[in-house]
N, C-alpha and C positions, 0 to 999 in steps of 0.2 A: 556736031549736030546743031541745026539751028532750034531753037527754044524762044519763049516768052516771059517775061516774069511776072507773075503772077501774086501780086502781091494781096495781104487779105486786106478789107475794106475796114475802114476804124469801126465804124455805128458795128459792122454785121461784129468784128470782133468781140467789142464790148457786150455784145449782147449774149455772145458764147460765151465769155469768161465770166459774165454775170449770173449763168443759169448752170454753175454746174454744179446744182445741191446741197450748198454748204447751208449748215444752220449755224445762229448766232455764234453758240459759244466752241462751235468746229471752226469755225471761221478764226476767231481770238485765239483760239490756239496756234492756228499757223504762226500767227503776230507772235504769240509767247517762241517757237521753234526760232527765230531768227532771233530772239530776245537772248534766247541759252548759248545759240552758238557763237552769237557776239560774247559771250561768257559774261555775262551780269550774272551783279550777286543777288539785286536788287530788280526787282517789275513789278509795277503797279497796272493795272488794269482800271481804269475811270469811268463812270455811266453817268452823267450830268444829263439830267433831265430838265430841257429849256420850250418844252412844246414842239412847235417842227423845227426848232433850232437845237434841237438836243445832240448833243454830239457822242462817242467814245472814243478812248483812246489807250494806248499803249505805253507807256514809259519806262525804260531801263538806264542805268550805269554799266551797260558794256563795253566795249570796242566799238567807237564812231565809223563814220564815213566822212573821205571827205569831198571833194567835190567830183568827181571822176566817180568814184564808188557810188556814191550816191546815184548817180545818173543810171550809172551800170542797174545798181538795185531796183530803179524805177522803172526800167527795160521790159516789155514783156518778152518773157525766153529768152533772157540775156545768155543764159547758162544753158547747155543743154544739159541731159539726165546723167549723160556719161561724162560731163567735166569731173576732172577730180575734183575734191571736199576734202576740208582736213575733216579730223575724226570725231570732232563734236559738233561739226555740221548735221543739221538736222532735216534740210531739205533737199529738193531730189532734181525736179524739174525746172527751178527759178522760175516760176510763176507765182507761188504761194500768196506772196504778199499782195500781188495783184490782184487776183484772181479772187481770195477772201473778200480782201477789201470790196472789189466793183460788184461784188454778193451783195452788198451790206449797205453800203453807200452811194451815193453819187460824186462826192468830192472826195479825196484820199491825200492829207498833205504828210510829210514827213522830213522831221525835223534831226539834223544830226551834227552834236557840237563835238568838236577835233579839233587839239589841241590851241584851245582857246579860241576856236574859229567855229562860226555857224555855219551850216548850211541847209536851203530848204528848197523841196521841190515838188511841184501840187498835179493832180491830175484831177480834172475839172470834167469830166465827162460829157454832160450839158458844149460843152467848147468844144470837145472832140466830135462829138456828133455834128454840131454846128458847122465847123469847118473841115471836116471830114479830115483831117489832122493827126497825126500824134502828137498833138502841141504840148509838151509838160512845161509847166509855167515854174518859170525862179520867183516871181512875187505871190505873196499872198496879198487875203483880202484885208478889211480891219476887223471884222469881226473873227477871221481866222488867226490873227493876229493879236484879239485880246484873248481867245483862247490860249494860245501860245504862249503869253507873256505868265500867265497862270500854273502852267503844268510844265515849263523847262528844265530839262533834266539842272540837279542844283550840283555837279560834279563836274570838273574837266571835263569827261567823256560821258556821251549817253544821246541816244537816240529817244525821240517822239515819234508814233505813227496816230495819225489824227483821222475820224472819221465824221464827215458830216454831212448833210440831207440824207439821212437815214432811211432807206427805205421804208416803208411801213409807216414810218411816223413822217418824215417831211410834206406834209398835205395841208392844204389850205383849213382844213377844220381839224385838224391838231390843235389845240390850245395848249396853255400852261396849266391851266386850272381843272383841266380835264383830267380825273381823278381814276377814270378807271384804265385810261391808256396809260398814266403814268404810273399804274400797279402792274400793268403789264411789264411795261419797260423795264421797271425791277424785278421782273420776276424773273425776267431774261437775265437779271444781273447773276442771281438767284443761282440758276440753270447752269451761268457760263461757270460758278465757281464751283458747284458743281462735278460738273465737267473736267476741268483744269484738276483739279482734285486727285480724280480719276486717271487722264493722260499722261501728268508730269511728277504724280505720285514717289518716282525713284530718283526725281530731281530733289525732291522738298524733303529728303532726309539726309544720315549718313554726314561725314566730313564737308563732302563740298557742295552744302544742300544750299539752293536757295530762296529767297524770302521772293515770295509770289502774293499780292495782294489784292482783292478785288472792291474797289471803294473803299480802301482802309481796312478791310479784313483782312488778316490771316490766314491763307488757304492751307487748312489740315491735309493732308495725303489722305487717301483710299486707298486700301489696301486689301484686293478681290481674293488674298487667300488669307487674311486673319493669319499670317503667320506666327505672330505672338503671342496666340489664344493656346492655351497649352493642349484643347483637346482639340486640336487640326489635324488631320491625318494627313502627313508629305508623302506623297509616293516614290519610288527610287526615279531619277533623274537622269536623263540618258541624252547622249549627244550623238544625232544623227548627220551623217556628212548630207553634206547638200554641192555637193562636186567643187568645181570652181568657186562656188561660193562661201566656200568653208563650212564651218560647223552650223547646226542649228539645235540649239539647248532647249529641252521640254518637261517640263517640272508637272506633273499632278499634285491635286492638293482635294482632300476631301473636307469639308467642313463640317462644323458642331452641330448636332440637329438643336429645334427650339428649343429643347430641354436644357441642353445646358449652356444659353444666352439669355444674358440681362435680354429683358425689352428694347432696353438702349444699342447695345450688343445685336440682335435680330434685327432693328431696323435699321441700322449701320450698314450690318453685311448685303440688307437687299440691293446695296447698292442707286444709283439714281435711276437706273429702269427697273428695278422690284426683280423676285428671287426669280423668275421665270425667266426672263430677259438676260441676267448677270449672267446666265451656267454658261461653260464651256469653255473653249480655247479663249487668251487673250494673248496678243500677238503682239511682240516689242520687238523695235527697231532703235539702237541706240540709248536705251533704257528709255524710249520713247513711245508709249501705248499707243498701235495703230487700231488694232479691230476688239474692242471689249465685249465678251462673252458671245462667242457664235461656236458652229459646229461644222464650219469650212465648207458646207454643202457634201460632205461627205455622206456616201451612204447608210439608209436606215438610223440618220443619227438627228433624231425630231426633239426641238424642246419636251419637256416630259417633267411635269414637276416632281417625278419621282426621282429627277436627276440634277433638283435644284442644287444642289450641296457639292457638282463635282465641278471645278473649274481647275483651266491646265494653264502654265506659262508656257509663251513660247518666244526665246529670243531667236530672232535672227538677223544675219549679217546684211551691211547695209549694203553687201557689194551684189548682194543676190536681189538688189528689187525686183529687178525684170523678172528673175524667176517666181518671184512671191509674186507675181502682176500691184504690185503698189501703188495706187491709183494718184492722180494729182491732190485729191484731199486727204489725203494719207488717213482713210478712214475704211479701205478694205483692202483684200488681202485672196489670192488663191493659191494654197500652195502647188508647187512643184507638183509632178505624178509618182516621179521616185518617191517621192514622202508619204504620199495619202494611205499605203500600208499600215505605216510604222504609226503614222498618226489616229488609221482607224484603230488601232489595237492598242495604244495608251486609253486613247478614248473611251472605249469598250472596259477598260480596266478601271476607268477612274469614275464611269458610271453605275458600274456593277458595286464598286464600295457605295457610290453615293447613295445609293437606293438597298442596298444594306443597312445604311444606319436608320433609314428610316423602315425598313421593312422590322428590323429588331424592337425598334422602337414601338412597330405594332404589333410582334407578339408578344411584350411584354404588358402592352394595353391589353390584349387576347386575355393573356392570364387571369388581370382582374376582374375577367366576366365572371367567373368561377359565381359567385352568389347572383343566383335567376332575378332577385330583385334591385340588381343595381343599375345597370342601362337598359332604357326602354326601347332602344332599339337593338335586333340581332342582327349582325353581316354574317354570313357562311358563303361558302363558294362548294355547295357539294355538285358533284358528277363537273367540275370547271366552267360551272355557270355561278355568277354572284347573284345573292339571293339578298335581301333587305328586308327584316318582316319586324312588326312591331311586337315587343317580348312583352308576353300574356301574362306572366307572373309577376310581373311589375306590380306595386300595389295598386297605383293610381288608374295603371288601365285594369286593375278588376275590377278597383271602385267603381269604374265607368259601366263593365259590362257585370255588374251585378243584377240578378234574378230581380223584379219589378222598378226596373228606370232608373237610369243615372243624375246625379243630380247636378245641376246647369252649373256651379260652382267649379265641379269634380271635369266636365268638360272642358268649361274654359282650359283649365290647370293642366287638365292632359294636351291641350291643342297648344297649348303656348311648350310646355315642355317637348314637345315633339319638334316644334319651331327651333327651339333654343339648341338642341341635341342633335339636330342632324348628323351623323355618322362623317364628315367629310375624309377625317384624318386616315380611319380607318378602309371605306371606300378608294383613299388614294393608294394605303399601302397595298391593301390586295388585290385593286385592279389592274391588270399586263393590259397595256395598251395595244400591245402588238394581238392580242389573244381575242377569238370571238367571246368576251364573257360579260356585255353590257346586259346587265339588268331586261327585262322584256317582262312586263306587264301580266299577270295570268297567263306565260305560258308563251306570251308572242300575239300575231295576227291570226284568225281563221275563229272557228265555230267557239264560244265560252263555254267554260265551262263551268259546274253548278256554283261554285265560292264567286265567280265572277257575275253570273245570274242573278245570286242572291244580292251581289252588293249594288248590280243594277238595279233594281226590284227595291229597294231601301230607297235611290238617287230618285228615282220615277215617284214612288209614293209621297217623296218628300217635294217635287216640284208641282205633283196633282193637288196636294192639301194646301199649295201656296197659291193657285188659282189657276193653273194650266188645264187647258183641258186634256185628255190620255193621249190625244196625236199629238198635241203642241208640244207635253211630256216628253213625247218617245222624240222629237222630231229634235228636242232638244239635246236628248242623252245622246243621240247619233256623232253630235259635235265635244262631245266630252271627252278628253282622255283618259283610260285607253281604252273606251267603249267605242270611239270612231275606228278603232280597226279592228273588233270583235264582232261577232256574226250570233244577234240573242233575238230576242222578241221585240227589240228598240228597233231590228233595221229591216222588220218586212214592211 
């Protein structure tokens, strides 16, 4: 058959590979994935803040490249998805390194020394577009070169991936001295470790853990099911086939509620996106976290902070991406249809504990209402409607609603204790989200009735004795919540 070749244009390419969603320290991650499977013991992650010269970079003691490798590495799609990989290979498509970087940057050099031999090779982007080219340059500049002479790996063996005109910051009014981009810049640093933290969490322990640093730090593991914490509830662990693909291992794990975490301990487990964000499946690939804390898009399974506390693991095999759809940022995940079964029903099991320990949690709160004068506010849910009423036996509110006037002291004191006591905790345990039982104002929408008249009737008198006149009053209270959807003397 006769054909055309159709090859893609550099600029349009670049500019695809530049836009596919990666944020900073998704991005560093890929960098660290080629870091691990070159088997370093050792990566440094670097953030040098020079103005719009700032650069980041990469640094390991793994398995070099050397000049053929290299080039291969700098290839876009050198590999396709289905080349083989040895087994601590961590990438999928051979694009990563690409594709992160021209995210991130506009210059991408990397440096790789092999057995006592250098090698380097720079993609300049500015140049590519220029000359419409896949031009990858063997020379650097000099100031990519005094970078280099600073951060080369100090081993026989060990690769640089260097980045610089940084997006976001290479601008004409970037300075050095510019105080608040360069707290940004760090915060990103911040972020990426973070992050790193979180993804390679099963690398940075154990035997063959390794030493991950971010500007000289120490990057601690995260660890989204507290497995160490003695009150964790593990649920039984079950290995579902995934055909061709082999096994797929999925662990539940219930966590401690606040009660029994340090401060330190609770704000730990919220993880870097906070407890709302953390719950759910986390999906490993090669002990490598692809999607942290989601709910697969599975049915009826909604964040819910009554479900903050249950999150599941899930390993699966690298040979099944296609089926898990593994995206090029190895940062989402759908599983199989075989699976979504077996997965909605861990699921379902491992939210029902979650929202257990907090539901016990709150009838053990229940209990101690038992004396009328200890919370000023009452929650009841009678006939499956939640009801929220402020408890009259309190002492402070009889003070308030004692026979001739309350005294402006004994107000404040109740208005700020009302403030400080909001009901939230209990609110959350006994509302079912799924269930019609949100609170509704006097009853709902349509005609008031006389508790609702009356308190209208107090709002009105008190805005006529401030200088309104009775329509201005009324015209007012019409706009007040939840008199704008009541039907009294305000809205003829």
């Amino acid at each position: 058959m006769r054909y055309d070749i159709a090859a893609p244009e550099p600029a349009g390419m670049v500019a695809s590979l530049s836009s596919l969603g990666y944020s900073l320290p998704a991005a560093i991650a890929d960098l660290v994935d080629n870091s691990i499977s070159a088997k370093a013991r050792n990566v440094d992650v670097e953030f040098a803040w020079r103005g719009r010269d700032s650069w980041i970079a990469v640094v390991d003691d793994g398995r070099a490249m050397d000049q053929d490798e290299l080039v291969t590495a700098m290839t876009v799609a050198a590999r396709g998805a289905h080349t083989p990989r040895s087994a601590s290979d961590l990438g999928r498509f051979g694009v990563g390194l690409k594709s992160a970087s021209f995210s991130q940057a506009r210059q991408l050099t990397v440096l790789s020394r092999k057995g006592g031999q250098e090698h380097v090779r720079v993609w300049d982007l500015d140049a590519v577009e220029r000359h419409g080219e896949w031009r990858l340059l063997r020379e650097t500049d000099n100031e990519t070169e005094s970078v280099l002479r600073r951060i080369r790996p100090k081993g026989d063996s060990g690769t640089v991936v260097l980045w610089q005109r940084l997006n976001g910051y290479h601008a004409d009014d970037v300075v050095a001295d510019d105080e608040a981009t360069q707290r940004q810049f760090y915060a990103e640093a911040s972020s990426t470790e973070a992050h790193l933290a979180m993804v390679f969490a099963r690398f940075l322990t154990g035997r063959g853990r390794r030493n991950l640093r971010v500007s000289g730090t120490p990057v601690e593991p995260w660890d989204p099911f507290m497995s160490a914490h003695p009150s964790v509830q593990p649920l039984s662990a079950e290995e579902l086939s995934a055909g061709i693909g082999g096994l797929v291992r999925v662990e539940g794990f219930v966590l401690p509620g606040a009660h029994r975490l340090s401060a330190e301990e609770y704000d730990r487990a919220a993880g870097p996106q906070g407890w709302l964000d953390q719950q759910g499946f986390y999906v490993y690939r090669r002990n490598r976290l692809i999607l942290a804390g989601d709910w697969l898009g599975l049915p009826r399974m909604r964040r819910e902070e009554k479900y903050n506390l249950a999150r599941i693991a899930v390993d699966i095999p690298a040979e099944s991406d296609a089926e898990w759809g593994v995206d090029v940022r190895k940062a989402n995940v759908v599983p199989p249809v075989s699976l979504r079964p077996h997965l909605h029903r861990i699921a379902r099991n491992a939210r029902g504990r979650a929202a257990d320990v907090l539901r016990y949690r709150g009838k053990v709160a229940a209990r101690t209402h038992g004396d009328p004068m200890v919370h000023v506010w009452s929650v009841r849910r009678p006939d499956g409607r939640l009801v929220c009423r402020i408890n009259r036996s309190h002492p402070l509110v009889q003070a308030v609603l004692r026979p001739g006037g309350a005294r402006t002291e004994d107000v404040h004191a109740l208005v700020r204790l009302l403030e400080e006591t909001v009901p939230v905790t209990t609110l959350r345990v006994m509302h079912e989200t799924d269930a019609c039982d949100d609170p509704e104002p006097f009853g709902g929408a349509g005609p008031a009735d006389d508790q609702a008249v009356e308190v209208a009737q107090r709002i009105y008198e008190s805005l006529v004795s401030g200088g309104r006149s009775p329509s201005a009053a009324r015209e007012r209270l019409r706009t007040i919540a939840p008199f704008d959807q009541l039907q009294g003397f305000w809205s003829n």
